[in-house]
N, C-alpha and C positions, 0 to 999 in steps of 0.2 A: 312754305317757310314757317319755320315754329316762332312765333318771336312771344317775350313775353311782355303782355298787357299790363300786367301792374307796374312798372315803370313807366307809364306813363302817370302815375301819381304822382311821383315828383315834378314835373310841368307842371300840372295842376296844382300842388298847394304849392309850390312857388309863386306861381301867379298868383295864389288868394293870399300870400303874404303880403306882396308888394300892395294886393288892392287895400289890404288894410291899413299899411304901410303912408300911401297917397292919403284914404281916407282921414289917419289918425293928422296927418298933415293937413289937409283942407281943414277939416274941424278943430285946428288947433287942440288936438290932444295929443302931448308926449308921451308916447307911451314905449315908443322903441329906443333902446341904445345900441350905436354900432358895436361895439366890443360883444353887449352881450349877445347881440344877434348871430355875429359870426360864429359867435361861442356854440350857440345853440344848434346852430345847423351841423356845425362840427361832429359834436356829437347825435348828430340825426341821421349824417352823411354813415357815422361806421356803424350801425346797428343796421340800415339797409344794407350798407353792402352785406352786413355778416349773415342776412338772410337766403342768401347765395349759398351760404355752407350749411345753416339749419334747418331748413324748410325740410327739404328731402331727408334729413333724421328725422325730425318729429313728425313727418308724416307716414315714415317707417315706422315710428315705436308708435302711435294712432292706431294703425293697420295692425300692429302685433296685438296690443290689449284687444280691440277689437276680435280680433278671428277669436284669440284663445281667452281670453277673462272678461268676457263683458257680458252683465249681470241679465241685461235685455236687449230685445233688435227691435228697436224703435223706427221705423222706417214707413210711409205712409205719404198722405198729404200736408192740409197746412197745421193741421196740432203737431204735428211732427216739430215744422220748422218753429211756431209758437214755444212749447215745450223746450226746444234748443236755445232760443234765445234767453226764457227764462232761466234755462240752467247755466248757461253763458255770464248773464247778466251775474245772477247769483253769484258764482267762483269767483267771477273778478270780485267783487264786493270785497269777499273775505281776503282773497290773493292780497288786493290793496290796502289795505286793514292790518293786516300780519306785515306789509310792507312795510306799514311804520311801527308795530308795537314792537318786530323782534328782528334786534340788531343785526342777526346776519341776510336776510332780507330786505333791510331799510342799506344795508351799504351796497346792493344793486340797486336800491330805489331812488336814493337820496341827490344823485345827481341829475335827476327828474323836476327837486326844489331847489335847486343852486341859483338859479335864474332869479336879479333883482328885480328885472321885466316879469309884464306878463302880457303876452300875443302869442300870434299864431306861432311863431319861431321856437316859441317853447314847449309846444304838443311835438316836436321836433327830439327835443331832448328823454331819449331814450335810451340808455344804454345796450349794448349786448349782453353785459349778466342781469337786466331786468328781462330781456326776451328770454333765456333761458330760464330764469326761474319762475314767470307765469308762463311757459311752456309743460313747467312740468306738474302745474296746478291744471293746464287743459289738458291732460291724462285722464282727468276723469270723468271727460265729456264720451270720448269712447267707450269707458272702462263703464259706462251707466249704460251706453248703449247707441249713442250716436255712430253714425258711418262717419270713417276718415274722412270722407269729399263733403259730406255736409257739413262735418264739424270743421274743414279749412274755410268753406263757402263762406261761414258765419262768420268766423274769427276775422277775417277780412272784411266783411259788411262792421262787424260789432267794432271792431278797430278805428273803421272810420268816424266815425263820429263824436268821439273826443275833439279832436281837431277843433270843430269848431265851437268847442265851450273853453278852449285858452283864448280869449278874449275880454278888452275891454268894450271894447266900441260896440257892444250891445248890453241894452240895459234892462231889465226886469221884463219874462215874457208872460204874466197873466198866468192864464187855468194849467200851461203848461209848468210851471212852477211846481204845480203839487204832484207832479208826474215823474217828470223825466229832470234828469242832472242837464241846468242851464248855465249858462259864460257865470252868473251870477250867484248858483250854487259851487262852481268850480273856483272862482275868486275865490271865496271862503278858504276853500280848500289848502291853495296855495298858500294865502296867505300868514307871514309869522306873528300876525294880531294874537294876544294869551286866549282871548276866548273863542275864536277860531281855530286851534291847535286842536288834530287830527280828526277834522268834522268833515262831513261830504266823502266819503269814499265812492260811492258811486259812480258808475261810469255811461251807463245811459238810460237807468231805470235811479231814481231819489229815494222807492219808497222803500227799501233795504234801511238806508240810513233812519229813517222815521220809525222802520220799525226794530231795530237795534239804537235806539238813542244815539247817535252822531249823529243827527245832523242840527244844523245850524243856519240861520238866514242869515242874509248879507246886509244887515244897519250900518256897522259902524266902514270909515274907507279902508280897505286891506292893502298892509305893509307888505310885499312880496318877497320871497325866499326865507332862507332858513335863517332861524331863531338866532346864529351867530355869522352871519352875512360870512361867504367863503369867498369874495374879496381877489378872486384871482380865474382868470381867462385860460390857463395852463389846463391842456388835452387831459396831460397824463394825473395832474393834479387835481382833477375833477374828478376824474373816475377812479383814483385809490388812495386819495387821505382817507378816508372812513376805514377801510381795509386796515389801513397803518395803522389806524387809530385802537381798532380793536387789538390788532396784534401785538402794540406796544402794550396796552390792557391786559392781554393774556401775558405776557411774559411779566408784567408785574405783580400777577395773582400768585396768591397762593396754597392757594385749593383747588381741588377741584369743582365744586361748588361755586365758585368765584367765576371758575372758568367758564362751566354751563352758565351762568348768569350773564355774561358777556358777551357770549356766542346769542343766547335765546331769549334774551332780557330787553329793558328797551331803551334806544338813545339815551334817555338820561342816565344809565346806570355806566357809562363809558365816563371816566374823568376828564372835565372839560378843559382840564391845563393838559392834555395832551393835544389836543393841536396846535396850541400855540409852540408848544416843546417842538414838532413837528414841522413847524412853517420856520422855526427858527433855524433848525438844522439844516431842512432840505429843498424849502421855497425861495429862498433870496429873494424875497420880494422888495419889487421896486415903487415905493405911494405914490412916487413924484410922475407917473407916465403923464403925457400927453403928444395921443396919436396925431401925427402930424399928416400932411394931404399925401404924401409920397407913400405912406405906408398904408393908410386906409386902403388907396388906389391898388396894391401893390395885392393885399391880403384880400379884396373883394374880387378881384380879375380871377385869382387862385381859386377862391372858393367858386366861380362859375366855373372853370376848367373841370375841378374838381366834380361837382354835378355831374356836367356832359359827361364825365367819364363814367361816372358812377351810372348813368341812365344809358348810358352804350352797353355797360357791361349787364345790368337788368336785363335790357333788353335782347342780347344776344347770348347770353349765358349758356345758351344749350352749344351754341356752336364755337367757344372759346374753349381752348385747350386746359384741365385742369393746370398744368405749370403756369400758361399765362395768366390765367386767372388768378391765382398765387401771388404770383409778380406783382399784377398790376394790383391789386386789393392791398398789399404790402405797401407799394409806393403810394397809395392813397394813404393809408395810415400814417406813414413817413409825414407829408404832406400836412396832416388836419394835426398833427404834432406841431410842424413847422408854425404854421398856424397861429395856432393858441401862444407860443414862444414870440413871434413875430405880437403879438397882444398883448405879450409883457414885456416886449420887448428886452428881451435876452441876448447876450453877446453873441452867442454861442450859434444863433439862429446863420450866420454866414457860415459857419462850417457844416451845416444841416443841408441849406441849398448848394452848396458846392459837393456834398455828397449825393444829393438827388438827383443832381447834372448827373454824375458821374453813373450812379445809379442806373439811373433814365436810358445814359446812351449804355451802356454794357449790355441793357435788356435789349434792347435794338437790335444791337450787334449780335447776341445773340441766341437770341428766340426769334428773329427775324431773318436771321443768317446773310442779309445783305452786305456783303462788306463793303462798300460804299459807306458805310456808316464810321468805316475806319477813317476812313478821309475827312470825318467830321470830329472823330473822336480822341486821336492821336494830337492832332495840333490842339484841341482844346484843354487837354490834358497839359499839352506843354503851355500853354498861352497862361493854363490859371495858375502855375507853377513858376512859371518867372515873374508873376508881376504880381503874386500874390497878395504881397504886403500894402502892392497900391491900391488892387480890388479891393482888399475888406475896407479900405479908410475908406474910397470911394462910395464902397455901400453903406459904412457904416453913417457917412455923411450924408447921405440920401432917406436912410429908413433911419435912421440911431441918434438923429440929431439933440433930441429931449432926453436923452437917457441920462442918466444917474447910474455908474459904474455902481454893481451889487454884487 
């Protein structure tokens, strides 16, 4: 049986969340909030799945520069793997670096700082267009000379270890300091303090930033997230205000020049009254939340479903039919939508779940072709259709009770 091993990584830093989670509790530090935690996992849950669809490209286009454009064939013992790392280390550097200084790489990055936390939950917060575009910066670990399977071996070892420098609950580690990117160089990082602002790119080697002047120690306490706090839990709204942002940008240029400025210029060169213009139009946001026990309960259960499903599908991917896989990665996205909606608590979230039901049994029925599924899904159909009007108050009365109509 092929099953695949790295899904079990999600067990694992789920568990080191919670241990940080208890700990930050025993030692009376607050360091996590529910909203933004769900938040964070949310977007941690769809960049794993989307790995399901990217890996076996980019390790296509790996194997391709490799065979036909790669400059040397680097292959041996340990300077080999020494030498990869170094060059590993290196690319991310700049990858991360270009991240923030130019704007059409900081709007895949940027949802990486939205997080007013800072823990384990937010080494989680990865989008799928940051995988794709430091994918196509490790092009040129092949393309130097590295083999496809060493340069995945790495990127998975090298990947890990961020992880645990999103942290508070460790505090300054001595001689490693001057080495390696620690929780306490990575705070910096994060943080929207003005003299901390875009110091520490490093990902598991420091001494890039010392010797490119970024870096920066950690004296003063660091404020976390971005320079204009984005104030909203919303799936779809975390991963494409920036996108909007620019595009309302380019369409109010008018030059060309303006435009290349906007596309490959930096954050600041975006006009800051456009996201408010933007939240005004198409956020409706509500200030006045307050998540009540019915819905925490309601939005935590989902996101552990969600998991399990996500770590079934990791782990069984070879033998899941590409439509199923379709399906169910779709209804997950549905879902961490739901989600974040359910964390702004939006009207509109009962018509979401009643389409997911609906959803949910159709795939049943069939991609599973049991018609016994009819016997569940006929009367349910009619049940939610005549009492409609009573279900939503009901639910709305159970999740929606604090709302503030937006």
């Amino acid at each position: 049986m092929h099953l695949n091993i790295i899904a079990f990584a999600i067990p694992l830093f789920v568990t080191l969340m919670l241990v940080e989670y208890f700990l930050s509790i025993y030692f009376k530090k607050p360091v996590f909030t529910f909203a933004e935690a769900i938040a964070n996992i949310n977007v941690g849950i769809a960049e794993r799945l989307s790995d399901v669809f990217t890996t076996g490209i980019f390790y296509f286009i790996f194997s391709y520069i490799y065979e036909h454009y790669r400059l040397f064939t680097l292959t041996g013992g340990w300077w080999q793997w020494l030498c990869l790392f170094i060059f590993t280390d290196f690319i991310w550097y700049w990858y991360h670096r270009l991240g923030h200084e130019v704007n059409i790489l900081w709007a895949a990055h940027v949802v990486h700082h939205q997080s007013d936390d800072f823990n384990y939950t937010v080494s989680a917060r990865i989008t799928v267009f940051q995988s794709l575009a430091r994918g196509i910066f490790w092009c040129l670990l092949p393309l130097i000379g590295f083999s496809p399977s060493a340069t995945y071996i790495m990127l998975l070892v090298h990947g890990a270890y961020p992880f645990f420098t999103h942290t508070q609950m460790i505090g300054k580690l001595g001689i490693l300091e001057y080495f390696f990117v620690t929780p306490s160089h990575h705070r910096v990082h994060h943080s929207s303090n003005p003299e901390y602002l875009d110091k520490n790119y490093g990902d598991v080697l420091i001494i890039w930033d010392k010797l490119f002047g970024t870096f920066r120690e950690e004296k003063a306490i660091p404020v976390y997230g971005l320079t204009k706090p984005l104030e909203s839990h919303s799936f779809l709204w975390q991963h494409f205000h920036f996108p909007m942002e620019m595009w309302v940008a380019l369409r109010r240029s008018n030059s060309l020049a303006q435009k290349l400025r906007i596309l490959f210029g930096k954050p600041d060169d975006i006009d800051p009254a456009i996201r408010p213009f933007l939240e005004k139009k198409l956020l409706r946001r509500n200030r006045n939340i307050n998540l009540n026990s019915s819905l925490s309960r309601y939005v935590m259960l989902q996101t552990i479903i969600i998991l399990i499903g996500l770590f079934t599908i990791l782990l069984f991917e070879k033998y899941i039919k590409p439509e199923h896989l379709f399906v169910s990665s779709l209804f997950i996205i549905i879902s961490l939508i739901s989600s974040g909606a359910m964390l702004e608590q939006k009207r509109w979230i009962f018509e979401l779940d009643i389409f997911r039901i609906i959803f949910l049994m159709s795939y049943c029925w069939m991609f599973l072709g049991n018609v016994q599924w009819l016997l569940i899904f006929v009367p349910l159909v009619g049940v939610i259709s005549v009492y409609y009007k009573v279900i939503k108050a009901s639910y709305h009365s159970l999740f929606l009770s604090s709302y503030e109509q937006n």
